[in-house]
C-alpha positions in Angstrom: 28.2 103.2 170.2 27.6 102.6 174.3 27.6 98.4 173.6 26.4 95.8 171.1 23.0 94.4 173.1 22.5 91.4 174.6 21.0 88.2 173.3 19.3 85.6 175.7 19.3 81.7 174.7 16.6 80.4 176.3 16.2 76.1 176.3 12.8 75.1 177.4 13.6 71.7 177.9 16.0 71.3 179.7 15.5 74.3 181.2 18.5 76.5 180.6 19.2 80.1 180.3 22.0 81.5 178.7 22.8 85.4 178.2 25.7 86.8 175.9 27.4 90.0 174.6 26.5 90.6 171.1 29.4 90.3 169.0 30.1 93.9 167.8 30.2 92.7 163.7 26.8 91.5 163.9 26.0 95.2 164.5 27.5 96.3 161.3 26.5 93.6 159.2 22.8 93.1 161.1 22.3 96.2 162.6 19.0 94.2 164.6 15.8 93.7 164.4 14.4 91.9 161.7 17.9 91.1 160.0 19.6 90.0 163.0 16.3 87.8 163.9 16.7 85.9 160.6 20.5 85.4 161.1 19.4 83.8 164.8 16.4 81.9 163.5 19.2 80.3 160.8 21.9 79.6 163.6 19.0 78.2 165.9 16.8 75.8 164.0 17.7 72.9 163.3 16.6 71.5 159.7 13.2 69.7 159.2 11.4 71.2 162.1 8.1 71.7 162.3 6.7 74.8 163.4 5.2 73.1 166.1 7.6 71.3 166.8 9.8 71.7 170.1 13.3 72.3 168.0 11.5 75.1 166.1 13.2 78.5 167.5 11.2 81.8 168.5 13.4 84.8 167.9 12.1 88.0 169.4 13.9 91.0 168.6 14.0 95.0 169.4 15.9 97.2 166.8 18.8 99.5 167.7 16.3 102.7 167.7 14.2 100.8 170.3 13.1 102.8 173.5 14.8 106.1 172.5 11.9 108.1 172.0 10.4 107.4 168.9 7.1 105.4 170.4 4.2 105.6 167.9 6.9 104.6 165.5 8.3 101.9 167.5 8.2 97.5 166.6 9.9 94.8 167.8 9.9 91.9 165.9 8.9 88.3 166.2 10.3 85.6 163.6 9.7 82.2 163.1 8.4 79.6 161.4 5.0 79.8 161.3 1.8 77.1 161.4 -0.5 78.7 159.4 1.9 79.0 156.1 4.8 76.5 157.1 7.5 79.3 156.3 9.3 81.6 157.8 8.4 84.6 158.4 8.3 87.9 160.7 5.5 89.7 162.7 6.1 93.8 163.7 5.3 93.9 167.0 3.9 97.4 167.5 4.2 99.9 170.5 6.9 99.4 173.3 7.6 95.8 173.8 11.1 96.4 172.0 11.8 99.2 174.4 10.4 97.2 177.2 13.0 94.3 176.2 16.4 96.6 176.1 15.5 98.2 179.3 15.2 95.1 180.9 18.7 94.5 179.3 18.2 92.1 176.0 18.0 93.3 172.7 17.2 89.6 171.0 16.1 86.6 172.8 16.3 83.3 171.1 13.6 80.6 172.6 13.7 76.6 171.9 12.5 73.6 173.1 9.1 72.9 175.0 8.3 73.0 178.8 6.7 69.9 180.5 4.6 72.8 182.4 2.4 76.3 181.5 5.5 79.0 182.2 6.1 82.9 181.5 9.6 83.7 181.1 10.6 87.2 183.5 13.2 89.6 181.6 15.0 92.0 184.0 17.9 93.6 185.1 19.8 91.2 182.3 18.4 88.1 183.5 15.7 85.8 182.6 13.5 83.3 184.5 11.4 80.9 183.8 8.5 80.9 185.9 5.1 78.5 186.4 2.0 79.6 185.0 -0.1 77.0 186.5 -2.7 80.2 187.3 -2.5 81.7 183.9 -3.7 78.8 181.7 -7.2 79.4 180.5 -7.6 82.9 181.1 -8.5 85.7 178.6 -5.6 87.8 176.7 -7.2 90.6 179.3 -7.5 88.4 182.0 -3.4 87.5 182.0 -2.5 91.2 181.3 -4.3 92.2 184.5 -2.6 89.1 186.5 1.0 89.5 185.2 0.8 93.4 185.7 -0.3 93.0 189.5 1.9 90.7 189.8 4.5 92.5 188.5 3.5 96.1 189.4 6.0 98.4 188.1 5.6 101.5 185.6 7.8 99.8 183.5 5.8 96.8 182.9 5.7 95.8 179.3 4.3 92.2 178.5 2.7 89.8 175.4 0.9 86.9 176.5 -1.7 84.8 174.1 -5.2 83.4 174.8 -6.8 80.2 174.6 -6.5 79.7 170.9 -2.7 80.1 171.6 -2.7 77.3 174.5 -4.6 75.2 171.8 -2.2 75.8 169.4 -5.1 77.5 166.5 -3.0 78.0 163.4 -4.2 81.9 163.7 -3.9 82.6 167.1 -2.5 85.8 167.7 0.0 87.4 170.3 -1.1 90.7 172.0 0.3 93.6 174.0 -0.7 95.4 177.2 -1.5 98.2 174.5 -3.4 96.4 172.6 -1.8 95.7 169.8 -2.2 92.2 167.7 0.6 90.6 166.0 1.7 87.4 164.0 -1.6 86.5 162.3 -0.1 83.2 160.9 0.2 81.5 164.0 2.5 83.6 166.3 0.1 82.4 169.3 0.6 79.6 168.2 4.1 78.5 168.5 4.3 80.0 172.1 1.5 78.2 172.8 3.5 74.8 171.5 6.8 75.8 174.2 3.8 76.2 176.9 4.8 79.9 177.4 1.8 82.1 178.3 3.6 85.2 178.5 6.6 87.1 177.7 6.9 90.3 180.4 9.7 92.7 180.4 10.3 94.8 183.7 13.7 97.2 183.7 14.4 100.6 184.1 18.3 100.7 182.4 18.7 104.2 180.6 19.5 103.2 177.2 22.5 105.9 175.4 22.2 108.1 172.9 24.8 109.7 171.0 22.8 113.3 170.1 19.6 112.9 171.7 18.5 116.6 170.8 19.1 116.0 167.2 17.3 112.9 167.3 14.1 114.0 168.8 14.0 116.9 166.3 14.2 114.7 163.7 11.8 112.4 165.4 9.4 115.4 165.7 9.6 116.3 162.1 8.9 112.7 161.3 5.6 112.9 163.7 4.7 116.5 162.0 4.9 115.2 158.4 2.7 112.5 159.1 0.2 114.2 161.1 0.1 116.9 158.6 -0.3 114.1 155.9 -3.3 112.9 158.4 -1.6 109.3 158.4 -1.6 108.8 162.4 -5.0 108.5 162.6 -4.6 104.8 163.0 -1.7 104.7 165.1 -3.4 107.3 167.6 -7.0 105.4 167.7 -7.7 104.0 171.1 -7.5 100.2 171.2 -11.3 99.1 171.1 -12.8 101.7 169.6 -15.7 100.8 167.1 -14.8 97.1 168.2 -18.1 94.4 167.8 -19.1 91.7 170.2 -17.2 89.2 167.7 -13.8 90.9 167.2 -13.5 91.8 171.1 -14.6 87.8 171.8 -12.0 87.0 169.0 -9.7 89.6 171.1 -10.0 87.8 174.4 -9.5 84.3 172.7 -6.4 85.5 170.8 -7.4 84.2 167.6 -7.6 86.8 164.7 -10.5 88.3 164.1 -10.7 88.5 160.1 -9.7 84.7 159.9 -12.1 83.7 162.0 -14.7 85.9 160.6 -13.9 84.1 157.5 -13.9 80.8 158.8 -17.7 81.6 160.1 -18.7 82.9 156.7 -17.9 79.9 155.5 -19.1 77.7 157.4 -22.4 79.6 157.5 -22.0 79.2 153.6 -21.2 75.3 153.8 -24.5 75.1 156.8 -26.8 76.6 154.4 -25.9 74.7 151.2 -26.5 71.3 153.4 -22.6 70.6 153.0 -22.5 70.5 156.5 -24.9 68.2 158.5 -27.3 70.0 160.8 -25.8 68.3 163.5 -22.5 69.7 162.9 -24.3 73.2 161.8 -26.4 73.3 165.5 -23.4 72.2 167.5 -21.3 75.0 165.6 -24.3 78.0 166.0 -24.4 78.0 162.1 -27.7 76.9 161.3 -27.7 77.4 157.9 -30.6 80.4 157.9 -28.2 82.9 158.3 -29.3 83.9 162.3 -26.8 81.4 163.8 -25.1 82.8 166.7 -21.3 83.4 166.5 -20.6 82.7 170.2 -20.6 78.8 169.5 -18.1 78.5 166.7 -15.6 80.9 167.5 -15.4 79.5 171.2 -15.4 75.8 169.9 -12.7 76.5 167.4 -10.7 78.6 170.1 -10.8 76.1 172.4 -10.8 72.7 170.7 -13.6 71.0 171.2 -16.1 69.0 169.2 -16.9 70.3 166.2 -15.1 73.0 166.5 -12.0 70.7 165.9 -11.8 70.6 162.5 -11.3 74.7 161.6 -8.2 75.2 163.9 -5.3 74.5 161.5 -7.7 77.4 158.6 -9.3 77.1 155.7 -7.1 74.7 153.2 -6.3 72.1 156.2 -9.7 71.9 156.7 -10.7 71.8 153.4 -8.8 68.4 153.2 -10.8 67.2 156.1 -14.2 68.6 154.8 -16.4 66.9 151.6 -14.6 67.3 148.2 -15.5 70.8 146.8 -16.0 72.7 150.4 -13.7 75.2 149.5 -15.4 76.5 146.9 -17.7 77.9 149.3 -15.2 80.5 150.8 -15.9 84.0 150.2 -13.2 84.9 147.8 -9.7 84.2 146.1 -9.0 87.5 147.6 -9.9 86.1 150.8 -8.4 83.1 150.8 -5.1 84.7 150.7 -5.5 87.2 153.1 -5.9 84.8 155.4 -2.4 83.4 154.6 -0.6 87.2 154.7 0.8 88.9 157.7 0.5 92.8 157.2 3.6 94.7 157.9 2.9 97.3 160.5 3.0 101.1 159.1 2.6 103.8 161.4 2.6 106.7 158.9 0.9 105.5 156.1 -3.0 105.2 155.8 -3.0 102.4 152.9 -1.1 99.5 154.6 0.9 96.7 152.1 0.6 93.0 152.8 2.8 90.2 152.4 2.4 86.8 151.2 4.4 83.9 150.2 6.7 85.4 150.0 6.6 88.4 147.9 3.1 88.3 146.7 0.4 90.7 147.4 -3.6 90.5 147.2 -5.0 94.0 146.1 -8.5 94.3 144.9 -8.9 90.6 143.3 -5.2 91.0 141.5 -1.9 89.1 142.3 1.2 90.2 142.3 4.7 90.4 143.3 4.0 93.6 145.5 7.4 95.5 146.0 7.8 95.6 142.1 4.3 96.4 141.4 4.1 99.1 143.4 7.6 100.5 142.4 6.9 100.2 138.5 3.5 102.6 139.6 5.4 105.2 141.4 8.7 104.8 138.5 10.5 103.8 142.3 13.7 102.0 140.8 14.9 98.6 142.3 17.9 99.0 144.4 20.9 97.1 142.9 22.5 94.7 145.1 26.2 92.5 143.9 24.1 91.9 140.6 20.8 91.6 141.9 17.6 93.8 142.4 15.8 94.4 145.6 12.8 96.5 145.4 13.2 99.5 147.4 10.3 98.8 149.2 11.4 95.4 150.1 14.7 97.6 151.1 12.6 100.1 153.2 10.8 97.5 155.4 13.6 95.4 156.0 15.8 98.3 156.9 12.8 100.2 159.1 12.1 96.8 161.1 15.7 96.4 161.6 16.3 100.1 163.4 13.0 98.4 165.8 10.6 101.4 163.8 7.4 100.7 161.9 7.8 100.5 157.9 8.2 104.0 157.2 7.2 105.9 154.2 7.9 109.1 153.0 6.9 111.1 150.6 9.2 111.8 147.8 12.2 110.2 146.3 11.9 107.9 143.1 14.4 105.3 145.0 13.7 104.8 148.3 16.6 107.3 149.2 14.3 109.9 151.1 13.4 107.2 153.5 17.0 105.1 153.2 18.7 108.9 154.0 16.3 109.2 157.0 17.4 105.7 158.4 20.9 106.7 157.9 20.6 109.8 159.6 18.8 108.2 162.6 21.2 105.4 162.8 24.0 108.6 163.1 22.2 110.5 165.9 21.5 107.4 167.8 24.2 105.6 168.0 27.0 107.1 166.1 27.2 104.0 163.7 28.0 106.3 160.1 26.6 103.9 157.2 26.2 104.8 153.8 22.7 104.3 152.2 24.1 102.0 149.9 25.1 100.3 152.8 21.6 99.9 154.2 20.6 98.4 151.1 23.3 95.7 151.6 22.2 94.9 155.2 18.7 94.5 153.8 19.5 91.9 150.9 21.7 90.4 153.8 18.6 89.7 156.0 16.2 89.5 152.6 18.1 86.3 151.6 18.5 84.7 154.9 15.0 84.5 155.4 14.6 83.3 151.7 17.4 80.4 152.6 15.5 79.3 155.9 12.2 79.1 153.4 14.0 76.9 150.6 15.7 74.8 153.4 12.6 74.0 154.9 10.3 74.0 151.8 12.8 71.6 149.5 12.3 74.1 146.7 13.0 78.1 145.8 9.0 78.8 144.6 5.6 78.7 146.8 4.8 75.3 148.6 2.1 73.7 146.2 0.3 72.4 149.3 -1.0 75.9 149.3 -3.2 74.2 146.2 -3.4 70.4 147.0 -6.7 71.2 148.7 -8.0 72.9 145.4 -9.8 70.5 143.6 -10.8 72.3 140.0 -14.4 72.9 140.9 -12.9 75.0 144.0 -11.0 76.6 141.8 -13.5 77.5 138.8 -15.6 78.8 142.5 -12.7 81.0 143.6 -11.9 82.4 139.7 -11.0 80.1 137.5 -7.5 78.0 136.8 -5.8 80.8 135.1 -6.3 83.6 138.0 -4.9 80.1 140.6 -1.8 79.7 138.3 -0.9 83.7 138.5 -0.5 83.3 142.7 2.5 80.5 141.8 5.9 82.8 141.1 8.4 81.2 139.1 10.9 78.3 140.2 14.1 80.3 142.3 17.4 80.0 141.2 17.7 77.4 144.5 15.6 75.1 143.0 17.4 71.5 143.2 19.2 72.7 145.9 17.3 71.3 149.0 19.5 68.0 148.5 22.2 69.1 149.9 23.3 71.6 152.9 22.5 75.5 152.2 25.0 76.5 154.3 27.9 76.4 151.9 30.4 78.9 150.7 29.1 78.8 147.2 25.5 79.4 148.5 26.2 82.6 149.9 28.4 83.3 146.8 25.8 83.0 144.5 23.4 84.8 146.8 25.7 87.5 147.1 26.2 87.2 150.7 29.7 85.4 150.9 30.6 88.4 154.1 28.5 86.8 156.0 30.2 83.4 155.5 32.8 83.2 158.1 30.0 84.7 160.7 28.1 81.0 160.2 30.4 78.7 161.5 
């Protein structure tokens, strides 16, 4: 391969800018993207803080595969710890922000610490600045778009910038491209809206190398043919707006997402009428409990902060706690309630998109389960064996496909996950010349797979889901939502870590019994 990537270091603070080669053996044992995020995210955070909090780290990532051609296909990748769950976790950024970022010369940049002033940070030509944003604050998602790109008028122009619920730090506020793409549904608007960055732009024009470009836009091609022929691009190809209301393109502008908030209404519409909620609080919030209130109110007064609106920013089970005892049992659904607490993994060819929770649970129709094993012991896909432990190979797929800066690609065939692991591997070849077994893409995937889990138990003092995701749950919320039994069934079972949160994860004999003792020496 041409070169390793660059990573930018980027201290708010202070502030302070610091760009690096990438070590060539975090290639092989990262490749980038999502893997290499988590490894950053581990090295950069220092224990016990918050997600709001000014020592929490932003890692934004592209993938090796970013920028070479394969655009409808193409993420990046933003990893964190988010507000909204209080775990780690990562957000596909779709369309050509990763691309944007290697041609302005990064392939990872690492953000910490907090600015005493609204700020964008500039990547180009290898360099970044940190520059005011005095003129920025308040305006729309569109609004900043259209500012940063004339100021910054170049065809190469690739930005993500947040909205007012990000400057206000709403637990779901969004992030958003110039293409119009969403992202980070838990709170990614969030946590740049806690450093006081408005924007992220990218502006460079460095070719990036390829080792058989022919060969990999054929296989690129056939990739684009299957699915179309599969009619799975419809989604992908949709113009941005298209069949959009008056309440998901003012939830657009804002930056806060749209089904949350739409929730968040519905239930307070549900609270209004049921006398829950005062009618002062109901008229101030444009829910007057007779089902005609006017959305414009609420969604703009919990965007922004103010008044009543106040108490709906950090989602439904903080502000259950604030709310009268039983309020929760007045939101729309169990199925619901968890939605609101999953970030969707972006799949460009695949009409039926999966969803994440926390961690490895999915909401489907009312059920809950883990999802990666579910849906492998449906399709008689096996788990992928790993040093003595299973990964699904769905769990292997995604990690692998956000790590090469692609959507989560699925293809048809295969009982394994080797149709889609043999396409990685053969993408990874054409690319960049890298050779890697599909067994060693499995590896790579457990690799980042258990660093994100560690980074959850470290924070989390415990291997299973937070409880505070029920503190709020009193047991006539509960009976409301489906009963104790269909609660119980969302809480996994206590991880091998459990007890560990005493003492420092990063031992040898952590990564030893995690199976991920190569990685060891790359910690210190």
């Amino acid at each position: 391969m041409e070169s390793s990537g660059t990573i930018g270091y980027i201290d708010l603070s202070r502030p302070e800018t610091a760009v690096t080669p990438m070590p060539s053996q975090w290639r092989s044992r990262f490749l980038g993207g999502r893997t290499l995020n988590a490894y950053l995210a581990f090295r950069n955070t220092p224990k016990g803080s918050g997600p709001l909090d000014p020592g929490n780290s932003i890692v934004l990532g592209s993938g090796i595969l970013s920028g070479l051609g394969a655009t409808l296909l193409e993420c990046a990748g933003f990893s964190s710890r988010f507000p909204l769950t209080g775990r780690f976790g990562f957000a596909a950024i779709p369309g050509g922000f990763g691309a944007g970022m290697r041609r302005a010369g990064f392939d990872h940049l690492v953000i910490s610490g907090r600015a005493g002033q609204w700020v964008y940070l500039l990547l180009h030509e290898g360099q970044v600045q940190v520059l005011e944003a005095f003129d920025l604050k308040g305006k729309t998602v569109p609004e900043t778009l259209e500012a940063l790109e004339k100021k910054h008028a170049t065809p190469d122009f690739q930005a993500l910038v947040i909205g007012a619920s990000g400057e206000n730090r709403v637990h779901f506020a969004e992030g958003a491209t110039r293409e119009g793409w969403t992202f980070g549904k838990t709170g990614a608007g969030a946590l740049l809206g806690a450093k006081k960055v408005k924007a992220v732009v990218c502006c460079g024009t460095r070719d990036l190398w390829v080792k058989s470009p022919g060969a990999f836009l054929d296989l690129v091609k056939s990739l684009y043919d299957e699915g179309a022929a599969a009619g799975a691009l419809g989604s992908v190809l949709k113009r941005k707006g298209d069949g959009e209301d008056l309440f998901f393109r003012l939830c657009r502008d804002l930056g806060v997402n749209p089904e949350t908030a739409r929730k968040m209404r519905s239930w307070a519409q549900s609270l209004a009428e049921s006398g829950v909620l005062s009618k002062n609080v109901s008229g101030r919030l444009g829910v007057m409990g007779n089902g005609e209130g006017d959305f414009m109110p609420f969604v703009r007064r919990m965007a922004r902060r103010k008044g009543a609106g106040v108490a709906w920013q950090w989602g439904p089970l903080a502000a259950a706690e604030r709310l009268p005892k039983g309020s929760l049992a007045y939101f729309p659904s169990l199925d619901a309630l968890f939605k609101v607490y999953c970030e969707p993994c972006f799949e460009p060819l695949l009409a039926r998109p999966w969803t994440d929770c926390l961690p490895d649970v999915l909401s489907h129709e009312g059920r809950a389960f883990d999802s990666h094993a579910v849906d492998d012991a449906k399709k008689g896909r096996a788990f992928r064996r790993v040093k003595g432990r299973r990964l699904p190979a769905l769990t292997a797929e995604a990690f692998i496909a956000n790590s090469l800066g692609i959507g989560t690609l699925r293809l048809p065939g295969g009982t394994t996950g080797k149709a889609a692991l043999s396409v990685y591997r053969d993408l990874v070849r054409l690319a960049t010349g890298f050779q890697f077994r599909e067994k060693r893409l499995v590896e790579i995937a457990f690799s980042g797979y258990a660093l994100e889990r560690l980074l959850d138990i470290r924070e989390a003092k415990g291997g299973s889901m937070p409880r505070w995701v029920f503190r709020s749950m009193d047991g006539e919320s509960a009976r409301a939502l489906g009963g104790p039994r269909e609660v119980k069934a969302w809480i996994p079972p206590k991880a091998v870590l459990q007890g560990w949160e005493k003492a420092s994860l990063v031992k040898r004999k952590v990564f030893r019994q995690l199976g991920i003792e190569a990685i060891w020496p790359l910690m210190r």
